[in-house]
C-alpha positions in Angstrom: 43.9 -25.2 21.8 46.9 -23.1 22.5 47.6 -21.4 25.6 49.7 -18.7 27.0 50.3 -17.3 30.7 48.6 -14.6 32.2 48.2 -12.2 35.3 44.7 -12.3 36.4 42.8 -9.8 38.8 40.5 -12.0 40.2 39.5 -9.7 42.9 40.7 -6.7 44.7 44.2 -7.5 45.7 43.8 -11.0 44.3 45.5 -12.1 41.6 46.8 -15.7 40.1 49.0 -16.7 37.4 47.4 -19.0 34.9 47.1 -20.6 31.8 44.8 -18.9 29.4 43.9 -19.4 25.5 45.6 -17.7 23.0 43.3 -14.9 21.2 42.1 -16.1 18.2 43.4 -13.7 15.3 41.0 -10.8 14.2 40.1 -11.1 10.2 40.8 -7.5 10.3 43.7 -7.4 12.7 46.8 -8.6 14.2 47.9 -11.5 17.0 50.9 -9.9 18.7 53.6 -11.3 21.0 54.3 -9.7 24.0 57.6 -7.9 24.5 57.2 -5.5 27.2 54.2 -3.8 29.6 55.0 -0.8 31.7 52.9 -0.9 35.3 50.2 2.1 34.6 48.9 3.9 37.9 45.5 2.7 36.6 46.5 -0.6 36.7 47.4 -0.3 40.5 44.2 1.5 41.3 42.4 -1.4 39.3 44.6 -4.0 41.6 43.6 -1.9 44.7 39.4 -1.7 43.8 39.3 2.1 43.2 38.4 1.1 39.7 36.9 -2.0 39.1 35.6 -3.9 35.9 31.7 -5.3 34.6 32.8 -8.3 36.1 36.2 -11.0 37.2 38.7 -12.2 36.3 40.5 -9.3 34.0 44.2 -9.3 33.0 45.7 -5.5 33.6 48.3 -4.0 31.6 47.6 -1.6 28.7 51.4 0.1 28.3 51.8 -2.3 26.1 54.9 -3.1 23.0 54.4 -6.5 21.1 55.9 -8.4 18.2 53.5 -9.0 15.0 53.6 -12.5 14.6 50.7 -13.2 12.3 48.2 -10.8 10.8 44.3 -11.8 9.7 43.1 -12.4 6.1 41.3 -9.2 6.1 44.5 -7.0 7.3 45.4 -4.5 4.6 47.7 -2.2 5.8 50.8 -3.1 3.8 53.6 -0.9 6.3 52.9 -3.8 8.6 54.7 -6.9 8.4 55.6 -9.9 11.0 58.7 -8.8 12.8 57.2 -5.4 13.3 56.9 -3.8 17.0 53.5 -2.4 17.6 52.4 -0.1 20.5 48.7 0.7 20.8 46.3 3.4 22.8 42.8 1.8 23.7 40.0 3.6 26.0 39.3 1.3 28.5 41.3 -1.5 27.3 43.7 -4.1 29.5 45.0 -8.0 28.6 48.8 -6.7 28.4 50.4 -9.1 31.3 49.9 -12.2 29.4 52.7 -13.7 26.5 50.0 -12.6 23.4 47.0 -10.7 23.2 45.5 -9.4 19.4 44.9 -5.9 18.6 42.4 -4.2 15.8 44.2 -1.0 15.0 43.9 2.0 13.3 47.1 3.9 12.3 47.8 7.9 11.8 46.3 8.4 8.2 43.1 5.8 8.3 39.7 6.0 9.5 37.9 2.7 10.9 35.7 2.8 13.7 33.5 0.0 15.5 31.9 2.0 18.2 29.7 -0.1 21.1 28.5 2.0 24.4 30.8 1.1 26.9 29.9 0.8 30.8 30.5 4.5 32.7 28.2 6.0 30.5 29.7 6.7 27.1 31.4 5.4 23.6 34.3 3.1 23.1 35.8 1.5 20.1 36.9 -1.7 19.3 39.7 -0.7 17.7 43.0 1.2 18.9 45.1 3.6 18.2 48.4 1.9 17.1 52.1 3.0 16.1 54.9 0.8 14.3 58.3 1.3 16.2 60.9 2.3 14.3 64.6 0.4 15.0 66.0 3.5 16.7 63.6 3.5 19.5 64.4 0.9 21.8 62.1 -1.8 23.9 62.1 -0.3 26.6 61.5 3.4 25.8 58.9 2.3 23.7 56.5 1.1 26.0 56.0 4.5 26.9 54.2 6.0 23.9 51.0 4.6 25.5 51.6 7.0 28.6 52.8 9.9 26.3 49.9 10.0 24.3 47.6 9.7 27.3 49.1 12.9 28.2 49.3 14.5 25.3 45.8 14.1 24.8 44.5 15.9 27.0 47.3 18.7 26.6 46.8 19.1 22.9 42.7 19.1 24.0 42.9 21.7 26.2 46.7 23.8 25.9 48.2 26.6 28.1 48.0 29.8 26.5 51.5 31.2 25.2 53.0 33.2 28.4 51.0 31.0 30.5 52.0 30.5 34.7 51.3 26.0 34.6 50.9 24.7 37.5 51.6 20.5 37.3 49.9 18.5 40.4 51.3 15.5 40.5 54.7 14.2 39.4 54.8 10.7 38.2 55.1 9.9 35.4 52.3 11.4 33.4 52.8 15.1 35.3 56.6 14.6 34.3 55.7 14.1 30.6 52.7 16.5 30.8 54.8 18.9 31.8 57.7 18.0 29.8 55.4 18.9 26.7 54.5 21.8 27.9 57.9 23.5 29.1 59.8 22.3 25.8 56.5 23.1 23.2 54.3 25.0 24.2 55.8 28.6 25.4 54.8 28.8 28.9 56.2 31.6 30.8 57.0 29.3 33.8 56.4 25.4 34.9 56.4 24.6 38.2 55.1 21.5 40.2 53.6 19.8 43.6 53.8 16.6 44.7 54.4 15.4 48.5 57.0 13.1 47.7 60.3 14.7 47.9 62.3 12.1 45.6 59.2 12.3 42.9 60.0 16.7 43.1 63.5 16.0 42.8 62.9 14.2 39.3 60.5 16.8 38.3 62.9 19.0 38.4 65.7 17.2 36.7 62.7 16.8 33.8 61.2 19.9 33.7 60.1 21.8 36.6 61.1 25.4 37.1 60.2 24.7 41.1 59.0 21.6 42.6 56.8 22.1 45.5 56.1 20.3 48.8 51.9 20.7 49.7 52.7 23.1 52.5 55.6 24.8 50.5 52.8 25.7 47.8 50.3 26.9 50.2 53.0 29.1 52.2 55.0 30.3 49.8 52.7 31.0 46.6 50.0 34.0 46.5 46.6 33.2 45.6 45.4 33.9 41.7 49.4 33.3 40.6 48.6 30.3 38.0 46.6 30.8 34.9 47.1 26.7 33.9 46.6 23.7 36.3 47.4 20.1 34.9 45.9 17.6 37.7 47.7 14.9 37.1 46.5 13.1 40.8 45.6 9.9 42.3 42.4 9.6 44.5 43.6 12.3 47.4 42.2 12.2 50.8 42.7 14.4 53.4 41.9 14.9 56.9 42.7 18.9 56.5 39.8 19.9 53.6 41.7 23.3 53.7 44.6 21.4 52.7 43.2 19.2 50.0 45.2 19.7 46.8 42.2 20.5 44.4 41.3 23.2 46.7 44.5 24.0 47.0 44.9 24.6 43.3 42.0 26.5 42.8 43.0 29.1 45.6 45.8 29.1 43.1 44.2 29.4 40.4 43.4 33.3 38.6 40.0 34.3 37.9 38.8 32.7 34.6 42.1 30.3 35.1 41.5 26.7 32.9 41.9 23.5 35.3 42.5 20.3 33.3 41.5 16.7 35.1 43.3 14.0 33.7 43.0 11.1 35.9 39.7 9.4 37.2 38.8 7.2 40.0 35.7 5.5 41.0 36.3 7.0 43.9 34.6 10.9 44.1 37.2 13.4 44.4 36.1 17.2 46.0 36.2 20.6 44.0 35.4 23.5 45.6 32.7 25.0 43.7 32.6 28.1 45.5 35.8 28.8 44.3 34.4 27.8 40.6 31.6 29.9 40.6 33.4 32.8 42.1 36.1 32.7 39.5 35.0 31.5 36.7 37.3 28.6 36.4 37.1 26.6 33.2 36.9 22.3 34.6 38.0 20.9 31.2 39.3 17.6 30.2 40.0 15.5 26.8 37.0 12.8 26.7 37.5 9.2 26.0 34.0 8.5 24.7 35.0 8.8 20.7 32.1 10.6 19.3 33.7 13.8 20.9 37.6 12.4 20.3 37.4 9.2 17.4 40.1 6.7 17.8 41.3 7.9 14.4 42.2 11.2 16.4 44.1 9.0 18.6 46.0 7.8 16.2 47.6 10.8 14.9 48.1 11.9 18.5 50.2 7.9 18.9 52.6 9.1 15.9 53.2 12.5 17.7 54.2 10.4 21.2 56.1 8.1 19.3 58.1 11.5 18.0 58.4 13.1 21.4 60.5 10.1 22.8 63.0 9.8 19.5 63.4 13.7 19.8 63.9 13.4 23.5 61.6 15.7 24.2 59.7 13.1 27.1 63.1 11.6 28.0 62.6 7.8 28.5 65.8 6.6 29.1 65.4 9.1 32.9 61.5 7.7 33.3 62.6 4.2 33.6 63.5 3.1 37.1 62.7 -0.6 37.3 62.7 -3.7 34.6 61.2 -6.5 36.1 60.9 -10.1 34.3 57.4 -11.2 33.8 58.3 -15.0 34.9 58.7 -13.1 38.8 55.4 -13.8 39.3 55.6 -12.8 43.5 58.0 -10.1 42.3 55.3 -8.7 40.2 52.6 -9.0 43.0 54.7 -7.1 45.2 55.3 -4.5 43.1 51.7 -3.6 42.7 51.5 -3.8 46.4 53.7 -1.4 47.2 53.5 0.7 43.9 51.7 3.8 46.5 54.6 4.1 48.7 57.9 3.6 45.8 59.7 6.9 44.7 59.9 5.1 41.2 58.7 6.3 38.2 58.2 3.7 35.0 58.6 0.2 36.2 58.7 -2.3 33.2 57.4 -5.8 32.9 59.8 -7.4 30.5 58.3 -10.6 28.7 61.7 -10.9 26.2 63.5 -13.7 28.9 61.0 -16.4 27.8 62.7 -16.0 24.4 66.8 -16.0 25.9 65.9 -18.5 28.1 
Protein backbone atom coordinates (compact mmCIF):
# COMPACT_ATOMS: atom_id res chain seq x y z
CA UNK A 1 0.00 0.00 0.00
CA UNK A 2 1.34 3.30 -0.87
CA UNK A 3 1.37 6.18 1.43
CA UNK A 4 1.73 9.85 1.39
CA UNK A 5 1.97 12.56 4.34
CA UNK A 6 -0.75 14.39 5.61
CA UNK A 7 -1.99 17.23 8.14
CA UNK A 8 -4.61 15.83 10.25
CA UNK A 9 -7.19 17.72 12.59
CA UNK A 10 -7.55 15.36 15.13
CA UNK A 11 -9.25 17.69 17.42
CA UNK A 12 -9.75 21.36 17.96
CA UNK A 13 -6.28 22.78 17.92
CA UNK A 14 -4.83 19.29 17.50
CA UNK A 15 -3.32 18.33 14.74
CA UNK A 16 -0.34 15.57 13.72
CA UNK A 17 1.61 14.88 10.73
CA UNK A 18 1.20 11.37 9.47
CA UNK A 19 1.42 8.82 7.10
CA UNK A 20 -1.76 8.14 5.32
CA UNK A 21 -2.78 5.89 2.11
CA UNK A 22 -2.71 7.09 -1.17
CA UNK A 23 -6.51 7.50 -2.67
CA UNK A 24 -7.21 4.87 -4.75
CA UNK A 25 -7.97 6.41 -8.33
CA UNK A 26 -11.80 7.04 -9.24
CA UNK A 27 -12.90 4.96 -12.52
CA UNK A 28 -14.41 8.16 -13.45
CA UNK A 29 -11.77 10.51 -12.27
CA UNK A 30 -8.37 11.61 -11.57
CA UNK A 31 -5.37 10.94 -8.76
CA UNK A 32 -3.66 14.32 -8.50
CA UNK A 33 -0.29 15.42 -7.05
CA UNK A 34 -0.23 18.04 -4.86
CA UNK A 35 1.41 21.35 -5.86
CA UNK A 36 0.19 24.02 -3.80
CA UNK A 37 -2.88 24.74 -1.01
CA UNK A 38 -3.62 28.28 0.07
CA UNK A 39 -4.69 28.47 4.03
CA UNK A 40 -8.68 29.28 3.60
CA UNK A 41 -10.28 31.20 6.67
CA UNK A 42 -12.52 28.15 6.89
CA UNK A 43 -9.76 26.06 7.39
CA UNK A 44 -8.69 28.13 10.54
CA UNK A 45 -12.19 28.24 11.87
CA UNK A 46 -12.24 24.39 11.33
CA UNK A 47 -8.58 24.25 13.29
CA UNK A 48 -10.19 26.52 16.00
CA UNK A 49 -13.78 24.34 16.50
CA UNK A 50 -16.11 27.02 15.15
CA UNK A 51 -16.81 24.49 12.41
CA UNK A 52 -16.38 21.09 13.04
CA UNK A 53 -16.83 17.73 10.95
CA UNK A 54 -19.26 14.25 11.32
CA UNK A 55 -16.45 12.99 13.09
CA UNK A 56 -12.00 12.95 13.51
CA UNK A 57 -9.51 12.94 12.16
CA UNK A 58 -10.02 15.31 8.83
CA UNK A 59 -7.18 16.72 6.66
CA UNK A 60 -8.09 20.63 5.88
CA UNK A 61 -7.16 22.40 2.89
CA UNK A 62 -9.57 22.91 -0.07
CA UNK A 63 -7.54 26.01 -2.14
CA UNK A 64 -6.15 23.47 -3.68
CA UNK A 65 -3.66 23.22 -7.38
CA UNK A 66 -2.45 19.60 -8.25
CA UNK A 67 -0.59 17.81 -11.03
CA UNK A 68 -2.61 14.91 -13.00
CA UNK A 69 -0.56 12.07 -12.62
CA UNK A 70 -2.88 9.27 -13.61
CA UNK A 71 -6.53 9.32 -14.73
CA UNK A 72 -9.20 6.29 -14.18
CA UNK A 73 -10.40 3.81 -17.00
CA UNK A 74 -13.64 5.54 -17.10
CA UNK A 75 -12.19 9.28 -17.49
CA UNK A 76 -13.32 10.66 -20.82
CA UNK A 77 -12.64 14.08 -21.05
CA UNK A 78 -9.94 14.15 -23.72
CA UNK A 79 -8.49 18.17 -22.82
CA UNK A 80 -7.08 16.38 -19.78
CA UNK A 81 -3.82 14.78 -19.93
CA UNK A 82 -1.06 13.82 -17.20
CA UNK A 83 1.11 16.85 -16.73
CA UNK A 84 -1.99 19.01 -16.58
CA UNK A 85 -2.57 21.49 -13.48
CA UNK A 86 -6.00 21.11 -12.09
CA UNK A 87 -7.84 23.44 -9.56
CA UNK A 88 -11.17 22.40 -8.24
CA UNK A 89 -14.40 23.96 -6.21
CA UNK A 90 -16.10 21.38 -3.85
CA UNK A 91 -19.05 22.27 -1.23
CA UNK A 92 -17.93 20.94 1.86
CA UNK A 93 -14.86 19.35 0.64
CA UNK A 94 -11.15 19.22 2.44
CA UNK A 95 -7.98 16.52 2.10
CA UNK A 96 -5.73 19.36 0.31
CA UNK A 97 -2.60 19.33 3.01
CA UNK A 98 -1.47 15.92 2.12
CA UNK A 99 1.12 15.11 -1.10
CA UNK A 100 -2.10 13.52 -3.38
CA UNK A 101 -5.60 13.38 -3.00
CA UNK A 102 -8.18 12.34 -6.22
CA UNK A 103 -10.80 14.47 -7.53
CA UNK A 104 -14.20 13.54 -9.61
CA UNK A 105 -14.71 16.64 -11.70
CA UNK A 106 -16.93 18.29 -13.80
CA UNK A 107 -15.63 20.96 -16.21
CA UNK A 108 -17.43 24.29 -17.80
CA UNK A 109 -19.48 22.61 -20.65
CA UNK A 110 -20.46 19.00 -18.99
CA UNK A 111 -23.20 17.96 -16.78
CA UNK A 112 -22.50 14.97 -14.17
CA UNK A 113 -23.93 14.93 -10.88
CA UNK A 114 -23.79 12.30 -7.95
CA UNK A 115 -25.86 14.08 -5.36
CA UNK A 116 -25.94 12.48 -1.48
CA UNK A 117 -27.57 14.70 1.48
CA UNK A 118 -24.87 16.09 3.21
CA UNK A 119 -24.83 16.81 7.16
CA UNK A 120 -26.22 20.68 7.88
CA UNK A 121 -29.26 19.90 6.32
CA UNK A 122 -28.93 19.96 2.53
CA UNK A 123 -27.36 18.47 -0.98
CA UNK A 124 -23.82 17.96 -1.93
CA UNK A 125 -22.14 16.31 -4.81
CA UNK A 126 -19.50 14.07 -5.20
CA UNK A 127 -18.04 15.66 -7.76
CA UNK A 128 -16.31 19.19 -8.24
CA UNK A 129 -16.16 21.88 -10.08
CA UNK A 130 -12.73 21.78 -11.76
CA UNK A 131 -10.53 24.08 -14.20
CA UNK A 132 -7.27 23.13 -16.26
CA UNK A 133 -4.52 25.90 -15.73
CA UNK A 134 -3.33 27.26 -18.60
CA UNK A 135 0.89 27.89 -18.80
CA UNK A 136 0.49 31.58 -18.29
CA UNK A 137 -0.97 31.44 -14.99
CA UNK A 138 1.49 30.61 -12.57
CA UNK A 139 1.51 28.11 -9.27
CA UNK A 140 1.06 30.30 -7.06
CA UNK A 141 -1.74 32.68 -8.42
CA UNK A 142 -3.44 29.69 -9.32
CA UNK A 143 -4.38 28.37 -6.12
CA UNK A 144 -6.54 31.21 -5.85
CA UNK A 145 -9.35 30.43 -8.43
CA UNK A 146 -10.94 28.29 -5.55
CA UNK A 147 -11.26 31.63 -3.40
CA UNK A 148 -12.33 33.62 -6.57
CA UNK A 149 -15.08 31.57 -7.45
CA UNK A 150 -16.29 31.28 -3.92
CA UNK A 151 -16.82 34.90 -4.21
CA UNK A 152 -17.95 35.17 -7.35
CA UNK A 153 -20.64 32.98 -6.53
CA UNK A 154 -22.38 34.58 -4.48
CA UNK A 155 -21.85 37.99 -6.38
CA UNK A 156 -22.97 36.65 -9.70
CA UNK A 157 -26.13 35.09 -7.41
CA UNK A 158 -27.11 38.03 -5.98
CA UNK A 159 -25.34 41.41 -7.94
CA UNK A 160 -25.42 45.17 -7.07
CA UNK A 161 -27.68 47.02 -9.15
CA UNK A 162 -25.85 49.39 -11.82
CA UNK A 163 -25.31 52.85 -9.83
CA UNK A 164 -25.30 50.96 -6.73
CA UNK A 165 -23.60 52.54 -3.08
CA UNK A 166 -21.55 48.63 -2.02
CA UNK A 167 -20.69 48.44 1.13
CA UNK A 168 -17.74 45.44 1.60
CA UNK A 169 -17.54 44.19 5.48
CA UNK A 170 -14.66 42.53 5.77
CA UNK A 171 -11.32 42.73 3.93
CA UNK A 172 -9.46 39.61 3.49
CA UNK A 173 -9.15 38.10 1.05
CA UNK A 174 -12.59 37.20 -0.23
CA UNK A 175 -13.97 41.06 0.51
CA UNK A 176 -10.81 42.15 -1.51
CA UNK A 177 -11.81 39.94 -4.51
CA UNK A 178 -15.57 40.45 -3.85
CA UNK A 179 -15.13 43.77 -4.11
CA UNK A 180 -12.52 43.79 -6.72
CA UNK A 181 -15.37 42.18 -9.05
CA UNK A 182 -17.57 44.47 -8.25
CA UNK A 183 -15.65 47.89 -8.66
CA UNK A 184 -13.93 46.75 -12.04
CA UNK A 185 -17.41 44.73 -13.49
CA UNK A 186 -20.15 45.48 -12.30
CA UNK A 187 -20.86 49.50 -12.49
CA UNK A 188 -21.23 50.49 -9.00
CA UNK A 189 -21.39 54.08 -8.34
CA UNK A 190 -18.96 53.78 -5.30
CA UNK A 191 -17.12 50.77 -3.28
CA UNK A 192 -16.14 51.34 -0.06
CA UNK A 193 -15.08 49.01 2.89
CA UNK A 194 -14.78 48.15 6.84
CA UNK A 195 -12.67 46.18 8.58
CA UNK A 196 -10.85 46.90 12.11
CA UNK A 197 -7.60 46.09 11.00
CA UNK A 198 -5.86 49.03 9.71
CA UNK A 199 -3.10 47.20 7.54
CA UNK A 200 -6.08 44.81 5.98
CA UNK A 201 -7.93 48.77 4.99
CA UNK A 202 -4.75 49.77 3.74
CA UNK A 203 -4.78 46.80 1.12
CA UNK A 204 -8.36 47.26 0.40
CA UNK A 205 -7.66 50.26 -0.75
CA UNK A 206 -4.65 49.62 -2.87
CA UNK A 207 -7.22 46.71 -4.46
CA UNK A 208 -10.24 48.44 -4.76
CA UNK A 209 -11.79 50.37 -2.11
CA UNK A 210 -12.94 53.88 -2.80
CA UNK A 211 -12.69 54.41 1.35
CA UNK A 212 -11.68 51.94 3.76
CA UNK A 213 -13.31 52.31 7.11
CA UNK A 214 -12.27 51.69 10.75
CA UNK A 215 -15.77 50.32 12.86
CA UNK A 216 -16.08 53.60 14.64
CA UNK A 217 -15.07 55.65 11.48
CA UNK A 218 -18.17 53.97 9.66
CA UNK A 219 -20.52 54.56 12.47
CA UNK A 220 -19.35 58.36 12.88
CA UNK A 221 -18.81 59.43 9.77
CA UNK A 222 -21.49 57.67 7.43
CA UNK A 223 -25.37 58.64 7.63
CA UNK A 224 -27.80 56.01 8.04
CA UNK A 225 -29.78 54.57 4.68
CA UNK A 226 -26.43 55.65 2.55
CA UNK A 227 -25.71 51.86 1.06
CA UNK A 228 -28.02 50.17 -1.23
CA UNK A 229 -25.49 46.84 -1.39
CA UNK A 230 -23.75 45.13 1.58
CA UNK A 231 -21.28 42.12 0.88
CA UNK A 232 -20.61 40.50 4.44
CA UNK A 233 -17.70 39.01 3.96
CA UNK A 234 -17.05 38.36 8.09
CA UNK A 235 -15.72 35.95 10.52
CA UNK A 236 -17.81 34.97 13.59
CA UNK A 237 -17.92 38.72 15.34
CA UNK A 238 -18.50 39.17 18.93
CA UNK A 239 -18.93 42.14 20.65
CA UNK A 240 -19.37 43.41 24.07
CA UNK A 241 -21.13 46.79 22.52
CA UNK A 242 -24.47 45.11 20.58
CA UNK A 243 -24.85 48.76 19.36
CA UNK A 244 -21.55 48.34 17.88
CA UNK A 245 -21.87 44.86 16.30
CA UNK A 246 -21.02 45.07 12.63
CA UNK A 247 -24.26 43.33 11.22
CA UNK A 248 -26.18 45.85 13.06
CA UNK A 249 -24.08 48.23 12.05
CA UNK A 250 -24.60 47.56 8.44
CA UNK A 251 -28.12 47.48 8.51
CA UNK A 252 -28.35 50.94 10.14
CA UNK A 253 -26.52 51.50 6.99
CA UNK A 254 -28.39 49.91 4.92
CA UNK A 255 -31.52 51.92 2.64
CA UNK A 256 -34.92 50.75 2.91
CA UNK A 257 -35.50 47.69 0.69
CA UNK A 258 -31.38 47.60 0.57
CA UNK A 259 -30.12 43.73 -0.47
CA UNK A 260 -27.56 42.24 2.35
CA UNK A 261 -25.57 39.33 1.01
CA UNK A 262 -24.02 36.65 3.74
CA UNK A 263 -21.25 34.90 2.46
CA UNK A 264 -19.53 33.25 5.23
CA UNK A 265 -20.97 30.78 7.87
CA UNK A 266 -19.94 29.64 11.27
CA UNK A 267 -21.36 27.15 13.58
CA UNK A 268 -21.30 29.64 15.67
CA UNK A 269 -24.89 31.97 15.55
CA UNK A 270 -24.17 35.33 14.38
CA UNK A 271 -27.02 38.37 15.47
CA UNK A 272 -29.19 40.36 12.82
CA UNK A 273 -31.22 42.88 13.93
CA UNK A 274 -34.53 41.94 12.73
CA UNK A 275 -36.19 45.03 13.74
CA UNK A 276 -34.15 46.73 11.36
CA UNK A 277 -35.29 43.91 8.70
CA UNK A 278 -38.77 44.19 9.14
CA UNK A 279 -38.76 47.85 9.28
CA UNK A 280 -36.94 48.15 6.06
CA UNK A 281 -37.49 45.64 4.15
CA UNK A 282 -33.99 44.38 3.70
CA UNK A 283 -33.55 41.52 1.33
CA UNK A 284 -31.04 38.58 3.56
CA UNK A 285 -29.85 36.82 0.37
CA UNK A 286 -27.01 34.46 -0.23
CA UNK A 287 -25.81 31.89 -3.10
CA UNK A 288 -26.68 28.29 -1.59
CA UNK A 289 -24.35 25.43 -1.64
CA UNK A 290 -26.93 22.67 -1.53
CA UNK A 291 -26.83 21.90 -5.59
CA UNK A 292 -30.49 21.38 -6.31
CA UNK A 293 -30.81 25.26 -6.08
CA UNK A 294 -26.95 25.85 -7.63
CA UNK A 295 -25.65 22.26 -9.47
CA UNK A 296 -22.03 21.70 -9.46
CA UNK A 297 -22.21 21.99 -13.20
CA UNK A 298 -23.14 25.76 -12.41
CA UNK A 299 -19.99 25.75 -10.54
CA UNK A 300 -18.11 24.93 -13.15
CA UNK A 301 -18.74 27.58 -15.46
CA UNK A 302 -18.47 29.97 -12.60
CA UNK A 303 -14.40 28.05 -12.00
CA UNK A 304 -13.65 29.05 -15.88
CA UNK A 305 -14.85 32.71 -15.10
CA UNK A 306 -12.29 32.91 -11.81
CA UNK A 307 -9.70 31.29 -13.66
CA UNK A 308 -10.25 34.46 -16.25
CA UNK A 309 -10.47 37.12 -13.61
CA UNK A 310 -6.79 36.34 -12.36
CA UNK A 311 -5.12 36.15 -16.18
CA UNK A 312 -7.01 39.45 -16.83
CA UNK A 313 -5.82 40.87 -13.54
CA UNK A 314 -8.92 41.77 -12.63
CA UNK A 315 -8.58 39.88 -8.85
CA UNK A 316 -4.79 40.71 -8.75
CA UNK A 317 -2.97 37.64 -7.28
CA UNK A 318 0.35 38.50 -7.59
CA UNK A 319 -0.79 41.65 -4.50
CA UNK A 320 -3.07 38.77 -2.50
CA UNK A 321 -0.09 36.70 -1.81
CA UNK A 322 1.79 37.57 1.32
CA UNK A 323 3.30 34.32 2.57
CA UNK A 324 4.67 30.83 0.81
CA UNK A 325 5.35 28.48 3.30
CA UNK A 326 6.86 24.81 2.55
CA UNK A 327 4.58 22.03 3.44
CA UNK A 328 7.74 19.91 5.02
CA UNK A 329 7.52 23.00 8.00
CA UNK A 330 5.35 21.06 9.75
CA UNK A 331 5.56 23.47 13.32
CA UNK A 332 5.77 26.28 10.81
CA UNK A 333 2.45 25.37 9.49
CA UNK A 334 0.83 24.76 13.00
CA UNK A 335 1.88 28.13 13.95
CA UNK A 336 0.43 29.69 11.20
CA UNK A 337 -2.99 28.45 11.85
CA UNK A 338 -2.48 29.55 15.38
CA UNK A 339 -1.91 32.86 14.84
CA UNK A 340 -3.83 33.23 11.35
CA UNK A 341 -6.62 35.69 13.68
CA UNK A 342 -4.21 38.17 14.68
CA UNK A 343 -1.74 38.36 11.02
CA UNK A 344 -2.29 41.41 8.77
CA UNK A 345 -1.62 38.81 5.87
CA UNK A 346 -3.76 38.07 3.17
CA UNK A 347 -3.12 34.65 1.00
CA UNK A 348 -0.59 32.54 2.78
CA UNK A 349 0.41 29.48 0.51
CA UNK A 350 1.42 25.95 1.42
CA UNK A 351 3.85 25.05 -1.17
CA UNK A 352 4.21 21.06 -1.64
CA UNK A 353 6.79 21.61 -5.05
CA UNK A 354 10.19 21.32 -2.55
CA UNK A 355 9.57 17.56 -2.13
CA UNK A 356 10.26 17.47 -5.86
CA UNK A 357 13.75 20.10 -5.83
CA UNK A 358 14.85 18.43 -2.94
Amino acid sequence: MRTMKAVQLIAPRKTILGDVPVPEVPADGLLMKTRCVSICSTDISMFEGHLFPSEYPVILGHEYLGEVVETGPEFDNPDIEIGDRIVYWGQTDFGGFAEYRSLRPVFSGETKEDVFRADRDFHDDRRAAAVKVPQELDDLQASFIEPVTGAMRSVLANPPKIGDKVLIMGTGPIGIIAGSIIRRLLAARTVVSVDANPARNEQAGEHFSHRAYLPDELIAEVPDNTFDYVFDALPTVKTDDERKDPRRVAMRKLKPKGRYVLYGASQEMQKFDTWLMLAKGIHICASPFDVSAFPMHWTANVIQSAMRMLLSGIVDGKRLLSTVHRFDDYDGLVGIFENYRSTTDLKTIVDFRARDAS
